[in-house]
The first five atom37 places (N, CA, C, CB, O) and aatype in JSON, in Angstrom:
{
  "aatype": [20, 20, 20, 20, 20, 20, 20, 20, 20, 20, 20, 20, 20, 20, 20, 20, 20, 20, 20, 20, 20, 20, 20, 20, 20, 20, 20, 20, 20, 20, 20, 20, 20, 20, 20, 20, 20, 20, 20, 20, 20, 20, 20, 20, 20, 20, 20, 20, 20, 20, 20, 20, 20, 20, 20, 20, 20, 20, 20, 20, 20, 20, 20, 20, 20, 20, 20, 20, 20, 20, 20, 20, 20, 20, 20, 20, 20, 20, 20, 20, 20, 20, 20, 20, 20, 20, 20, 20, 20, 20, 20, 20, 20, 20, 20, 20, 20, 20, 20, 20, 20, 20, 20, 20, 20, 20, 20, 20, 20, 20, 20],
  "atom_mask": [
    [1, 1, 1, 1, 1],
    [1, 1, 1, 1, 1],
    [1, 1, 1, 1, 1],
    [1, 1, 1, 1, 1],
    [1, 1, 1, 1, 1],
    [1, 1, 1, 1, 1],
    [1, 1, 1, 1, 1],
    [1, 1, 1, 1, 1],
    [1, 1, 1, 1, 1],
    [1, 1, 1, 1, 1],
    [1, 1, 1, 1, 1],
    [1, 1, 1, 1, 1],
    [1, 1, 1, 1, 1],
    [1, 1, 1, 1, 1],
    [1, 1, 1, 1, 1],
    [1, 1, 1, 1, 1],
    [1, 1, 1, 1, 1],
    [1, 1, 1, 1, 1],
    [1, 1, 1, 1, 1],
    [1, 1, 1, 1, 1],
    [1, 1, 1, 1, 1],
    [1, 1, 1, 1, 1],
    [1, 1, 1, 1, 1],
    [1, 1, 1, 1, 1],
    [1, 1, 1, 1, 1],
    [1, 1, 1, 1, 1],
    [1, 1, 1, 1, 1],
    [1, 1, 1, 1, 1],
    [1, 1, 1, 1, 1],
    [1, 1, 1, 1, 1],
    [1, 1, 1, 1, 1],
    [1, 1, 1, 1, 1],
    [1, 1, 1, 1, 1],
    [1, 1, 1, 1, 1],
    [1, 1, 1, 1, 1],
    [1, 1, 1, 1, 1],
    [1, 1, 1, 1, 1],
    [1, 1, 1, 1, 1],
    [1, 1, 1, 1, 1],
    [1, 1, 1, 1, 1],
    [1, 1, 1, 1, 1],
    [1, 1, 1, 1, 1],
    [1, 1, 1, 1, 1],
    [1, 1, 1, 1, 1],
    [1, 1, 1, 1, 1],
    [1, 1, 1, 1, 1],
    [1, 1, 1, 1, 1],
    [1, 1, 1, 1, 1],
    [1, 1, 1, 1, 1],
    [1, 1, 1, 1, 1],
    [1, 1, 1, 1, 1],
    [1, 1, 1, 1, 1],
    [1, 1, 1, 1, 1],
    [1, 1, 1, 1, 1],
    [1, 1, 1, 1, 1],
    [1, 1, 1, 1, 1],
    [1, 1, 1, 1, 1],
    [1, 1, 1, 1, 1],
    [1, 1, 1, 1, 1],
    [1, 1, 1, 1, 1],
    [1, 1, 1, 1, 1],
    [1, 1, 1, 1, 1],
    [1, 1, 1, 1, 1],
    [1, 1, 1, 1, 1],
    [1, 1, 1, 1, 1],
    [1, 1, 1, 1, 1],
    [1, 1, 1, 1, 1],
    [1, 1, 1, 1, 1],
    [1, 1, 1, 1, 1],
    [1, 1, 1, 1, 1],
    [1, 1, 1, 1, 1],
    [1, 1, 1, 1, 1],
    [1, 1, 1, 1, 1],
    [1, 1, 1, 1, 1],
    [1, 1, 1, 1, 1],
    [1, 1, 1, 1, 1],
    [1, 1, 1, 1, 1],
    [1, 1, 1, 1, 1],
    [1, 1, 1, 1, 1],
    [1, 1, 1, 1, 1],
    [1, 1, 1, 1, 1],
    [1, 1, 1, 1, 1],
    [1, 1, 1, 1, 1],
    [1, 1, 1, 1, 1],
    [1, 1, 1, 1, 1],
    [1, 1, 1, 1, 1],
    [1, 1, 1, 1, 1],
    [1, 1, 1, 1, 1],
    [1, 1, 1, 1, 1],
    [1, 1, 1, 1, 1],
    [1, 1, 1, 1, 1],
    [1, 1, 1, 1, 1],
    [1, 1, 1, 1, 1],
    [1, 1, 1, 1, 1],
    [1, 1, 1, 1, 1],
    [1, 1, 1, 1, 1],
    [1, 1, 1, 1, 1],
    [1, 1, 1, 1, 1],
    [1, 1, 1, 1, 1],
    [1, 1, 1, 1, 1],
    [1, 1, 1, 1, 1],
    [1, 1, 1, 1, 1],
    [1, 1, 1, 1, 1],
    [1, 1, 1, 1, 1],
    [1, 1, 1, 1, 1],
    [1, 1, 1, 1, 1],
    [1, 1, 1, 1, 1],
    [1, 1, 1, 1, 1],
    [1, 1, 1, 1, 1],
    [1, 1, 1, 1, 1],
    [1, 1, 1, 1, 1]
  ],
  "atom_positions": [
    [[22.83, -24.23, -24.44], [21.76, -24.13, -23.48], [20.49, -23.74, -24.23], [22.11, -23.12, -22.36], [20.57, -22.92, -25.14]],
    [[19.23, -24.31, -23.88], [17.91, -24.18, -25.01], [17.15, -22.86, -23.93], [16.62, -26.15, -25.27], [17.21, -22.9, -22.71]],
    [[16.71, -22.15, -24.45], [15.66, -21.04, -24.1], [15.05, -21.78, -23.28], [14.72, -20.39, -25.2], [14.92, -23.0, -23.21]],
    [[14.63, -20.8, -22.56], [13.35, -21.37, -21.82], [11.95, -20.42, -22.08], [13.7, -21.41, -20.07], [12.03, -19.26, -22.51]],
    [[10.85, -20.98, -21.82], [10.0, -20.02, -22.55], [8.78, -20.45, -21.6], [9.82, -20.25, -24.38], [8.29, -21.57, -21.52]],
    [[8.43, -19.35, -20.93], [7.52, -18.98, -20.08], [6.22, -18.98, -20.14], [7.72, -18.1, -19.84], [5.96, -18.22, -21.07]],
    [[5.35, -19.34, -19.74], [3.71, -19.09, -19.66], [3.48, -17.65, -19.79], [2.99, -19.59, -18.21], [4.39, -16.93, -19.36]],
    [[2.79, -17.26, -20.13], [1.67, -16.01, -20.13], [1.05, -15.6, -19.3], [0.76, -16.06, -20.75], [0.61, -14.47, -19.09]],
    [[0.95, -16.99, -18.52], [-0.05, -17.02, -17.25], [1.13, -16.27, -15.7], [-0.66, -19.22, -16.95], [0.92, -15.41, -14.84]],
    [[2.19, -17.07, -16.01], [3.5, -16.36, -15.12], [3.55, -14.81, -15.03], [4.97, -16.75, -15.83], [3.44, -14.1, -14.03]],
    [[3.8, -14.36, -16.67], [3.97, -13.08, -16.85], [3.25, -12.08, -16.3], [3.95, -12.91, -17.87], [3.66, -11.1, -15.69]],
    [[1.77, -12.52, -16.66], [0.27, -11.89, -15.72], [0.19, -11.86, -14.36], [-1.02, -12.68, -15.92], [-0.2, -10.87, -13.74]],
    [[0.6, -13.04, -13.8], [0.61, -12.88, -12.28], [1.5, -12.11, -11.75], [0.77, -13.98, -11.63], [1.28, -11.59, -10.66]],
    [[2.76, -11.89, -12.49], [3.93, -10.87, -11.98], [3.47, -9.47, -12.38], [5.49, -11.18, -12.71], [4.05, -8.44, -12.05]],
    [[2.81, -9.51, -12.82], [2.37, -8.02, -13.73], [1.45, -7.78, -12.72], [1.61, -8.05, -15.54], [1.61, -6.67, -12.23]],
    [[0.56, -8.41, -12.25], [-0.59, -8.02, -10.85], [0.06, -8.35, -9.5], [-2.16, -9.06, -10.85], [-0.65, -8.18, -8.52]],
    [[1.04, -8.69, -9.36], [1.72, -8.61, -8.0], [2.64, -7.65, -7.83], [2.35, -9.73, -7.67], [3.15, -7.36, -6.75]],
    [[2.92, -7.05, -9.08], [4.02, -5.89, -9.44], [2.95, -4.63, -9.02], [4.68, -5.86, -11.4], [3.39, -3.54, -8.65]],
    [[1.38, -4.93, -9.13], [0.95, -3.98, -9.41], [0.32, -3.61, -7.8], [0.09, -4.16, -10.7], [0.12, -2.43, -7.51]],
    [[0.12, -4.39, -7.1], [-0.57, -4.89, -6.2], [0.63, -4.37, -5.21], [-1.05, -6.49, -6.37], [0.29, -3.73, -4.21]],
    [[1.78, -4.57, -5.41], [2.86, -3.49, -4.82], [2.97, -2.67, -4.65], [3.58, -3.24, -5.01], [3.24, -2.23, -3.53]],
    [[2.81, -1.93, -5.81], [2.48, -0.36, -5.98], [1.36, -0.03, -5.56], [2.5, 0.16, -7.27], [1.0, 1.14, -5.62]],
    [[0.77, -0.78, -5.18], [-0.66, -0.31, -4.22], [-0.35, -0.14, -2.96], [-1.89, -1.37, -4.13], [-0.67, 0.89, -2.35]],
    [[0.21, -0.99, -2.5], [0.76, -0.87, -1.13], [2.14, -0.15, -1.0], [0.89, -2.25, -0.56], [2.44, -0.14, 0.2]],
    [[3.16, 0.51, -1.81], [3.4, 1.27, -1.68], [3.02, 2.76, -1.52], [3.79, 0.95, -2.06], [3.47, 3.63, -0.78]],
    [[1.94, 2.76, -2.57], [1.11, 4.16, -2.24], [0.23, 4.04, -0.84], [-0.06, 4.5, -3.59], [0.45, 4.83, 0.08]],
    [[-0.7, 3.1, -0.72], [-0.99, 3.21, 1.02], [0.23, 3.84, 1.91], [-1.24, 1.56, 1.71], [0.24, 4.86, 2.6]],
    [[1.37, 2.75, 1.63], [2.02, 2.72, 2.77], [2.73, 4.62, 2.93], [3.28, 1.26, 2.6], [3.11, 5.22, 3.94]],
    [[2.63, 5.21, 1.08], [2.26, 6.5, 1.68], [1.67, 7.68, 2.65], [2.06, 6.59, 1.3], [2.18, 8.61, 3.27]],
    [[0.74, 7.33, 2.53], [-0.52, 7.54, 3.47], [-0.69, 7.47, 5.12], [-1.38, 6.56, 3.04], [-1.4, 7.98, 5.99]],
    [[0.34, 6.58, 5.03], [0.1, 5.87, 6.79], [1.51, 6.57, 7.12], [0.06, 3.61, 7.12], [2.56, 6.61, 6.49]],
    [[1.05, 7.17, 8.49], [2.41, 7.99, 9.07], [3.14, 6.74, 10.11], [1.87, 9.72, 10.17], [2.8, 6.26, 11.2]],
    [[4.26, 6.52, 9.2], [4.97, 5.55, 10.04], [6.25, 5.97, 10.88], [5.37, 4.5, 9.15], [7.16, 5.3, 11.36]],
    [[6.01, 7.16, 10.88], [7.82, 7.9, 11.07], [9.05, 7.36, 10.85], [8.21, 8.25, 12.42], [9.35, 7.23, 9.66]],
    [[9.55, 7.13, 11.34], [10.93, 6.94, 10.14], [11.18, 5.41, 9.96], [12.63, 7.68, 10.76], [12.21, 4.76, 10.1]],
    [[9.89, 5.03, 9.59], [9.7, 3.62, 8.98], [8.92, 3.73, 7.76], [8.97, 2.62, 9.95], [8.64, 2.7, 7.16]],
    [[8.54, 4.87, 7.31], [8.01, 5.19, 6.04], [9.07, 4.89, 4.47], [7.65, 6.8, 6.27], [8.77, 4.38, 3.39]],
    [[10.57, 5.55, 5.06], [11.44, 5.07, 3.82], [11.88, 3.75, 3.74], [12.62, 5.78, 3.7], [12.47, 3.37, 2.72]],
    [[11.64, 2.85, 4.85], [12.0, 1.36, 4.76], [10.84, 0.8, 4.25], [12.43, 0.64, 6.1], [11.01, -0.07, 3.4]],
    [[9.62, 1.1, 4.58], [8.93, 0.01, 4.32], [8.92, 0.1, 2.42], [7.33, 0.11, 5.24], [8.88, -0.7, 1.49]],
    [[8.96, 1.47, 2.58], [9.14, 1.71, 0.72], [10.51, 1.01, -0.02], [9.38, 3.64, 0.33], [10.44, 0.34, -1.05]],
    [[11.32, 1.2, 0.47], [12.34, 0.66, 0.0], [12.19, -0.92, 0.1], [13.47, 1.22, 0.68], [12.57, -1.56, -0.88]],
    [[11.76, -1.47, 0.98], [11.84, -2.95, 1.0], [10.92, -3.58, -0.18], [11.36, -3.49, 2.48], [11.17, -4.45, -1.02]],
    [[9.38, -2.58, 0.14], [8.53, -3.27, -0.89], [9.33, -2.99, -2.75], [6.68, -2.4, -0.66], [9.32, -3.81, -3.67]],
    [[9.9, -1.69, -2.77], [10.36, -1.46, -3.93], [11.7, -2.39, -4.26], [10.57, -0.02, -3.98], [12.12, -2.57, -5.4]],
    [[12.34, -2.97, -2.96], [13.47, -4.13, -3.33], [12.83, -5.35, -3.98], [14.29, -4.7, -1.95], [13.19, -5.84, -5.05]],
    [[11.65, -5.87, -3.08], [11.04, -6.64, -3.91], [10.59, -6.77, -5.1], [10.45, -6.81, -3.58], [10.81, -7.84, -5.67]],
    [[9.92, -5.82, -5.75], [9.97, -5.63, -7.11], [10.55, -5.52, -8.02], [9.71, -5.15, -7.32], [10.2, -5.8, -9.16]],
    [[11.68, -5.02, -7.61], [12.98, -4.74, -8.22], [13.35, -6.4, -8.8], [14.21, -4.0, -6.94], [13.68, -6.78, -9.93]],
    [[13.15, -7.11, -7.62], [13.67, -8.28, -7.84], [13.01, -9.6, -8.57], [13.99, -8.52, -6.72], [13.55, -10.6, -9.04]],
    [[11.48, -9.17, -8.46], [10.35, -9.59, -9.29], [10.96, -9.59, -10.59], [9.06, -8.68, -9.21], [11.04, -10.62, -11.25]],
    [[11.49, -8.25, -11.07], [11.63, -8.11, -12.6], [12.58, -8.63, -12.82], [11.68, -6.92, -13.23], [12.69, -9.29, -13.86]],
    [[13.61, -8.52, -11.9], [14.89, -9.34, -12.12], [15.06, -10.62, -12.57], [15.46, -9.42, -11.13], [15.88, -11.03, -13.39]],
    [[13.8, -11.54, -11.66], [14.0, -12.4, -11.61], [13.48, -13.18, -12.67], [13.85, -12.57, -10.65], [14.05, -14.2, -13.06]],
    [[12.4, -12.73, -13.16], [11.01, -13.35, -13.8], [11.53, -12.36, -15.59], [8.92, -12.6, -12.59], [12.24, -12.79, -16.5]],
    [[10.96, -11.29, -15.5], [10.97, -10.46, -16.75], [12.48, -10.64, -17.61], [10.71, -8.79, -16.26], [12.7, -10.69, -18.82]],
    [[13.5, -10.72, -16.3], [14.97, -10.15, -16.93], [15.59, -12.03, -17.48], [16.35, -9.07, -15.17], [16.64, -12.42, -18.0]],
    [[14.23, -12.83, -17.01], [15.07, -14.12, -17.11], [16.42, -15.01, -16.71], [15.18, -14.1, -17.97], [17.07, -15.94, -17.18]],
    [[16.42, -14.1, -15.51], [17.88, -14.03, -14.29], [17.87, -16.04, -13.72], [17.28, -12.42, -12.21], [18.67, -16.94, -13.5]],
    [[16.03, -15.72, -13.72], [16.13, -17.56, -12.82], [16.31, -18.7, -13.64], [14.62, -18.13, -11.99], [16.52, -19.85, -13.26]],
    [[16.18, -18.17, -15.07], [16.46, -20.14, -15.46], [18.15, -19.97, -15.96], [15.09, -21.05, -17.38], [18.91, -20.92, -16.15]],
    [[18.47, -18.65, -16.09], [20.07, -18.49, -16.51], [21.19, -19.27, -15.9], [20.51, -17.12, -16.24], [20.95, -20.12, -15.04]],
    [[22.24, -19.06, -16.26], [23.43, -20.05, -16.17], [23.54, -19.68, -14.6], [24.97, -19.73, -17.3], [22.74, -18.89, -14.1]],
    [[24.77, -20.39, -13.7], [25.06, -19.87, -12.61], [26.03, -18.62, -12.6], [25.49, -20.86, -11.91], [26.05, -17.83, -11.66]],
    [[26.93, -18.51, -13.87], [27.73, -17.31, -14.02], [27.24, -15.87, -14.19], [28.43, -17.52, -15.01], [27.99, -14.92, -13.94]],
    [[25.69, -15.68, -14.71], [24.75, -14.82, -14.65], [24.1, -14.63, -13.4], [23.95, -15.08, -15.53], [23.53, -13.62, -13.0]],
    [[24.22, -15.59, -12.89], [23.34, -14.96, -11.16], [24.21, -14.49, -10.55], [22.61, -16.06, -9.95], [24.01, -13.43, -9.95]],
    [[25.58, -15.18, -10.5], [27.17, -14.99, -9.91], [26.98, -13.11, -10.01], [28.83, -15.93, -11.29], [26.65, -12.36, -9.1]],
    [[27.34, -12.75, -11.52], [27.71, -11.98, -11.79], [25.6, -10.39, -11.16], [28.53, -12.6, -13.58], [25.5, -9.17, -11.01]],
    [[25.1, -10.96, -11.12], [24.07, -10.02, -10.74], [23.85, -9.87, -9.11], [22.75, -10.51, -11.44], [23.11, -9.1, -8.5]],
    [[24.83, -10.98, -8.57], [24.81, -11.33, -6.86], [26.3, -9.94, -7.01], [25.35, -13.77, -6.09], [26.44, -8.92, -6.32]],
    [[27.03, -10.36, -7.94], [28.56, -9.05, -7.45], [28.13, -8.01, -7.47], [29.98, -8.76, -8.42], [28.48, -7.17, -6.64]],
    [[27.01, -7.71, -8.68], [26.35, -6.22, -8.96], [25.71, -5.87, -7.73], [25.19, -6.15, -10.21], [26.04, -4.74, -7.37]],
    [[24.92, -6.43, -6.97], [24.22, -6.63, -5.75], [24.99, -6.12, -4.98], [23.88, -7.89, -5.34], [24.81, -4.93, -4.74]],
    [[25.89, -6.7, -4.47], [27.43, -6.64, -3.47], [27.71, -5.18, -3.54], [29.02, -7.63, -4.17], [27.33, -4.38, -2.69]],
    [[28.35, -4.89, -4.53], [28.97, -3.81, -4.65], [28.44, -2.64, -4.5], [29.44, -3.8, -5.55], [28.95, -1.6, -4.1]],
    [[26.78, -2.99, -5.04], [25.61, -1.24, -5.1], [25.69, -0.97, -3.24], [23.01, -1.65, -5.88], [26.13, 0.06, -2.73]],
    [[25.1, -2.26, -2.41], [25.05, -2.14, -1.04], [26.68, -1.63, -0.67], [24.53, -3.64, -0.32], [26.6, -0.57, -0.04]],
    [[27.69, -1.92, -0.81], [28.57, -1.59, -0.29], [29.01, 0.19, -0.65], [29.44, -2.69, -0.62], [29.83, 0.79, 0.04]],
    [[28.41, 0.72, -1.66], [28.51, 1.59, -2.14], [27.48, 2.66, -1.1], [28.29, 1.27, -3.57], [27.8, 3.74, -0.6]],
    [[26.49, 2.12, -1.01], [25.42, 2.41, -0.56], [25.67, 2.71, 0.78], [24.53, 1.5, -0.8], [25.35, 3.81, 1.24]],
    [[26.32, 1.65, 1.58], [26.78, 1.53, 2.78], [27.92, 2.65, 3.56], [27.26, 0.27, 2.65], [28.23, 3.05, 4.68]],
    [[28.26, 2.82, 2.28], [29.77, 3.54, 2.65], [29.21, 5.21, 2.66], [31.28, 3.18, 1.15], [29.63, 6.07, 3.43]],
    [[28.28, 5.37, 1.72], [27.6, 6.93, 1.71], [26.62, 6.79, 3.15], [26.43, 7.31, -0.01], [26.63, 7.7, 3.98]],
    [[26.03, 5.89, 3.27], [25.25, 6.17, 4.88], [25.88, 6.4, 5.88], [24.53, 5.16, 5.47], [25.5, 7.22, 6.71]],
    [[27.37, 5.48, 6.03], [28.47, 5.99, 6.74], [28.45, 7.51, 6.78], [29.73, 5.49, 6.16], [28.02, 8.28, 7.64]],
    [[28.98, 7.71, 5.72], [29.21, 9.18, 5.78], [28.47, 9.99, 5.94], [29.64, 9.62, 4.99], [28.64, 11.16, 6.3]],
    [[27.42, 9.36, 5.62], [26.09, 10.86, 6.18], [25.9, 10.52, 7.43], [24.24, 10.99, 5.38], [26.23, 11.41, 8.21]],
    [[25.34, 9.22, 8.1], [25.39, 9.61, 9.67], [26.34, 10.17, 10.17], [25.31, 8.67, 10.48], [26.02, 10.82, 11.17]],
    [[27.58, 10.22, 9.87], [28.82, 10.36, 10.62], [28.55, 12.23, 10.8], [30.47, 9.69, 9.57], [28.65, 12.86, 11.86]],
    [[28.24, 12.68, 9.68], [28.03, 13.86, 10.12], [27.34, 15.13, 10.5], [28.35, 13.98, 9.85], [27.23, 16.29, 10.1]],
    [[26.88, 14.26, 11.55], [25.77, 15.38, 12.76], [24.56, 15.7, 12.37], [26.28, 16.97, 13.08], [24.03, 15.29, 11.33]],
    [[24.05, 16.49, 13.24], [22.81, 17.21, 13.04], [22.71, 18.58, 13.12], [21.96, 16.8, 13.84], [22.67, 19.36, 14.07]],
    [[22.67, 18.78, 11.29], [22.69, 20.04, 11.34], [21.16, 20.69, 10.82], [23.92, 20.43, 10.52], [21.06, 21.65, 10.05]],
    [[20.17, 20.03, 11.34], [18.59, 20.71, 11.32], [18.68, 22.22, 11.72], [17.47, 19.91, 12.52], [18.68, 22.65, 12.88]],
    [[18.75, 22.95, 10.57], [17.98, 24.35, 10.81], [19.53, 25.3, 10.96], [16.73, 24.34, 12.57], [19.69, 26.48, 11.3]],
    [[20.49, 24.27, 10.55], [21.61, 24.91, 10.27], [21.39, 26.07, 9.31], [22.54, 23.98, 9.78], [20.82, 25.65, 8.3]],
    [[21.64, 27.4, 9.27], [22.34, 28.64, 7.87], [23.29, 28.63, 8.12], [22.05, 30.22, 7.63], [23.79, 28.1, 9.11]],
    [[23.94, 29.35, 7.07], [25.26, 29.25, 7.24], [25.44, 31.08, 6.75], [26.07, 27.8, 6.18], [24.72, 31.77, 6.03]],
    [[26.55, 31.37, 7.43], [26.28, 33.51, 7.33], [26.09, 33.97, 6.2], [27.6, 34.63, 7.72], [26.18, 33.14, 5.3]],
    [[25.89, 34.84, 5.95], [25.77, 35.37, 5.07], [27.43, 35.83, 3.92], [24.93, 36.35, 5.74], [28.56, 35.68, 4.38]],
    [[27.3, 36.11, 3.14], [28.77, 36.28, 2.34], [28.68, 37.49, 1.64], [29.15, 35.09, 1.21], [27.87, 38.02, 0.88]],
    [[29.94, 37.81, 2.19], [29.7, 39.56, 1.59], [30.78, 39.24, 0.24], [30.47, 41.3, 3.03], [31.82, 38.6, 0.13]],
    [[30.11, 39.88, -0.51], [30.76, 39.63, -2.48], [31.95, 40.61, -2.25], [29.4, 40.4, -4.28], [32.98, 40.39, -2.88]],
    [[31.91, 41.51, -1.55], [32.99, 42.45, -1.93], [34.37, 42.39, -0.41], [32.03, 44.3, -2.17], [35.29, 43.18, -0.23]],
    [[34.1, 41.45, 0.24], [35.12, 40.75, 1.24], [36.16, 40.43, 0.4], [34.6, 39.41, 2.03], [36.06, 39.91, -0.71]],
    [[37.76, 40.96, 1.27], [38.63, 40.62, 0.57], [39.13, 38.77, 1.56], [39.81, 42.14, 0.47], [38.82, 38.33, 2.67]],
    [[40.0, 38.2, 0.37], [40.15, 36.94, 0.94], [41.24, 36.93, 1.71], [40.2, 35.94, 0.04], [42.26, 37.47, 1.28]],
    [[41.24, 36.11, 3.44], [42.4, 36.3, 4.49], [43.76, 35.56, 3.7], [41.96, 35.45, 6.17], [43.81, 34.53, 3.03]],
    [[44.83, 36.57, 4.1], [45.98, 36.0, 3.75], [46.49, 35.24, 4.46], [46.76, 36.68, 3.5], [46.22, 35.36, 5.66]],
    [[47.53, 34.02, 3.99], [48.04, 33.01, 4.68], [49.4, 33.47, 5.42], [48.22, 31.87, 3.73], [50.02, 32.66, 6.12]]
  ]
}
């Protein structure tokens, strides 16, 4: 398989749309979206993510066994990902929860 070899001009435009992201991620700082503030960040930061992936990491002119294999990596982070959100919604709301205090010199209950 022969290299492929990219414009300059490509590289630059990803480099100012990469950047131009991060602009609008920092706005999108700024703007009180309530609990659409960590999505919109996360989405714009998926995109970029995938900018580099795609363009910098040379993912798009690669074989199909290299995209295969960066689509399983994909798969698996979300499912990983998925399975910890599970588990944190699953358990409650504990806003403003303490928990007692612990006395050091308490002896421990017997079974």
């Amino acid at each position: 398989m022969s290299d492929h070899v990219s414009p300059v001009s490509l590289y630059l435009t990803i480099f100012f749309a990469l950047m131009i992201l991060t602009g609008v991620t920092v706005a999108a700082a700024f703007v009180n979206l309530g609990q659409f503030n960590f999505a919109v960040a996360m989405l714009v930061a998926g995109f970029k993510a995938s900018l580099v992936v795609w363009f910098f990491m040379h993912v798009k002119y690669q074989s199909h066994l290299t995209k295969l294999t960066v689509a399983t990596g994909l798969f698996f982070l979300a499912i990983l990902l998925g399975m910890s959100l599970i588990d944190y919604v699953s358990r409650g709301d504990f806003k403003g929860y303490v928990p007692p205090p612990v006395n050091p010199d308490a002896q421990m209950p017997a079974r």
